[in-house]
N, C-alpha and C positions, 0 to 999 in steps of 0.2 A: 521268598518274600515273607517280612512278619507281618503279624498282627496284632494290634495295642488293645487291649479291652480297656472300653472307656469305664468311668464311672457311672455309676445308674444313679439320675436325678429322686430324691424323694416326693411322692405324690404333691406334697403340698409345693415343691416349688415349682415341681409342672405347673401346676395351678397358679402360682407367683407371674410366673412369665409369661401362660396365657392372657390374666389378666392386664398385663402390664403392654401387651402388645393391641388389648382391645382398647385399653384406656389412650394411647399414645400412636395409634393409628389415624393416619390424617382423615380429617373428615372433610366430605365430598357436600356440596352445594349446590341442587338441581333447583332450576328457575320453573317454576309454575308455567304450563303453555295454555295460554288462552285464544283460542283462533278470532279471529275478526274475518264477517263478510265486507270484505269493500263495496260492494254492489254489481250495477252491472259494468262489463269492459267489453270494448274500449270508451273510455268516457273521460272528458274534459272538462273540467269542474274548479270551483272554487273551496266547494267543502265538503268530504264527506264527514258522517256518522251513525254509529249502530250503537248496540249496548252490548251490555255482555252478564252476565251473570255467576262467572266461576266462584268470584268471594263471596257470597250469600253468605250468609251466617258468621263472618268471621269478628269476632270479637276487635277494639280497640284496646289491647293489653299493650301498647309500646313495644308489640314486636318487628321484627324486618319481614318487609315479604319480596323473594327476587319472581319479575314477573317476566316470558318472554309473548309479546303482543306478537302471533303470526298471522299473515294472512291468507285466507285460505284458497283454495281452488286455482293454487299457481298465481295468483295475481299478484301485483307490486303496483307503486306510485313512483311515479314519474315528476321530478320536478325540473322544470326548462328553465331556460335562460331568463324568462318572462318573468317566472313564478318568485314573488314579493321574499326579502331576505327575509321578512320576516315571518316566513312558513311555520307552524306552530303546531305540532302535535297537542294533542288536549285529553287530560283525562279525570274522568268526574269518578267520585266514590258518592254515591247515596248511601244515609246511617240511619237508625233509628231515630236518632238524636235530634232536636226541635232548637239548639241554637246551632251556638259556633261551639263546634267538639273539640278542634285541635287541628294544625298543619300536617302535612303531608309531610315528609324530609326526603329526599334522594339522589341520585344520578340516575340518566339515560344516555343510549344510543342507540342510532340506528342500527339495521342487520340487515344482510345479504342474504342471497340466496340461500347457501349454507348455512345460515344461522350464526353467521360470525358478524364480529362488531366491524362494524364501521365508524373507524376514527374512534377518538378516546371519550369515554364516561362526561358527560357535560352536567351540571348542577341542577336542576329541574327550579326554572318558577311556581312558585305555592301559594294557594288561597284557601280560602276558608268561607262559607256563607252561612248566611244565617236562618237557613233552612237544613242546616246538617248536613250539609255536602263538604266534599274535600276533592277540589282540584290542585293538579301538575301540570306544569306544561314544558317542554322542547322543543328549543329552536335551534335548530341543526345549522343552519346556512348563516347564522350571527357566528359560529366559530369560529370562522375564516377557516379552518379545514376541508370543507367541500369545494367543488366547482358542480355548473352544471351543464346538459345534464346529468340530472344523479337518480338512481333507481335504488327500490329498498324494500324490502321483503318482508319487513316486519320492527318492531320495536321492542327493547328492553329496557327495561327500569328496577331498580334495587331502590324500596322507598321504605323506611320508618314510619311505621301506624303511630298517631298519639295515642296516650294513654287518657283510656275514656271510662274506665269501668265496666259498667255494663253493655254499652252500646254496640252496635253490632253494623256490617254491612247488609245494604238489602238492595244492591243494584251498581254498575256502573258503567257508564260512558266512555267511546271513544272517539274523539272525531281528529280530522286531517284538516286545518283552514288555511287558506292565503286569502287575506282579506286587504284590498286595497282601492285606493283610487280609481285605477287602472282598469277597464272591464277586461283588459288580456293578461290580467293577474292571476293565472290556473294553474293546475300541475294533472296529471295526468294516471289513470287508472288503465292499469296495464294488463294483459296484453292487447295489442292492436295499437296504441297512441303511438303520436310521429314520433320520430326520434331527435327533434327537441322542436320549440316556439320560441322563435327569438323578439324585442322588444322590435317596434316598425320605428324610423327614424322618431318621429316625435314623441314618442312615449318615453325612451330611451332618460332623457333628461328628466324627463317628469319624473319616474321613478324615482330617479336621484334625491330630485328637490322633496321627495316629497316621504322617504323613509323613515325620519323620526315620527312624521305623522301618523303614517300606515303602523309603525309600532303601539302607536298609544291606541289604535281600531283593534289591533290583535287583544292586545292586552284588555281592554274592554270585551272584546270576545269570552275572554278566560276568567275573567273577575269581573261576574256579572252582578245589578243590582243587589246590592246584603253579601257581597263579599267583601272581604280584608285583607287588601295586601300582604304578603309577609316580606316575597324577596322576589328576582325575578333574573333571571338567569341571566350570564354578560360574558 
């Protein structure tokens, strides 16, 4: 057997290739994990919410931030047959800032146990108030993708900060609502809830007739007094 003696690279093009493998090496994209208490379980509800505080201090430079909302201590939400399409996750940013700063921009979706997506990237509805807040919201069950029951471990969002200057985060919001006509309009805080709530005959139709309305209650949920429309998720 031969042996070829290779040529020996000059230091500087070591250095060439190292560099050219740090520059053009793909870059890896971790989501921020923010844990959310759901409260206590098993519990039957129409709304939860807590706060959260991981963006403290984060500046409004127009950058992206990927966020995964987990739940913590094993628990998951439950939503039944009962629970209004138009279920809406909701999430509040409080700012420094004393008017209207700027919109939120992004996609969300739900997530599993595992931490994986559930169904595809949906467009977030977006407000803005006029005390320096900046809400999103998802509506999972308007995508036609789901059935239910459906269970969900947690939430993701991939959102664009405006560009605000100075301003800064100093708090934000999470809540779970089904808000509707209906008093058997809930979804459930797991573990322990049944394994689903279906509509009793005469609700069944009500529900129906009565969804564009229960939309325009969410959406008043999420774009409260001194907020501004911008778009709203479809």
């Amino acid at each position: 057997m031969t042996t070829k003696n290779l040529p020996r690279l000059p230091h500087t093009a070591c250095g060439f290739i190292a560099l050219g493998l740090f520059l053009f090496a793909p870059s890896v994209s971790h989501a921020v994990p923010i844990s959310i208490d759901l409260g206590a379980a098993p519990n039957i509800t129409s709304q939860v919410q807590t706060t959260f505080s991981d963006l403290n201090g984060t500046l409004l430079q127009g950058q992206s931030l990927s966020l995964d909302f987990l739940f913590s201590n094993g628990k998951f939400a439950r939503l039944f047959s009962v629970t209004n399409p138009s279920f809406a996750v909701l999430i509040t940013l409080n700012t420094t800032g004393s008017g209207v700063v700027g919109f939120l921009d992004g996609t969300g979706y739900l997530l599993d146990q595992s931490g994986s997506a559930l169904g595809s990237p949906e467009l977030l509805g977006s407000a803005s108030g006029s005390d320096g807040t900046m809400s999103v919201g998802l509506f999972p069950l308007l995508s036609g993708e789901f059935t239910t029951p459906l269970d969900f471990f947690g939430v993701h969002t991939d959102l664009m900060l405006p560009n605000s200057g100075s301003i800064s985060i100093t708090g934000g919001e999470f809540q779970l609502v089904s808000v509707g006509a209906n008093r058997q309009d809930v979804f459930g805080i797991g573990p322990g809830v049944p394994a689903d709530i279906v509509p009793d005959s005469g609700s069944t139709l009500l529900l129906a007739g009565l969804t564009a309305g229960v939309l325009l209650m969410v959406r008043r949920q999420l774009f409260q007094a001194g907020c501004a429309l911008q778009k709203i998720a479809c």
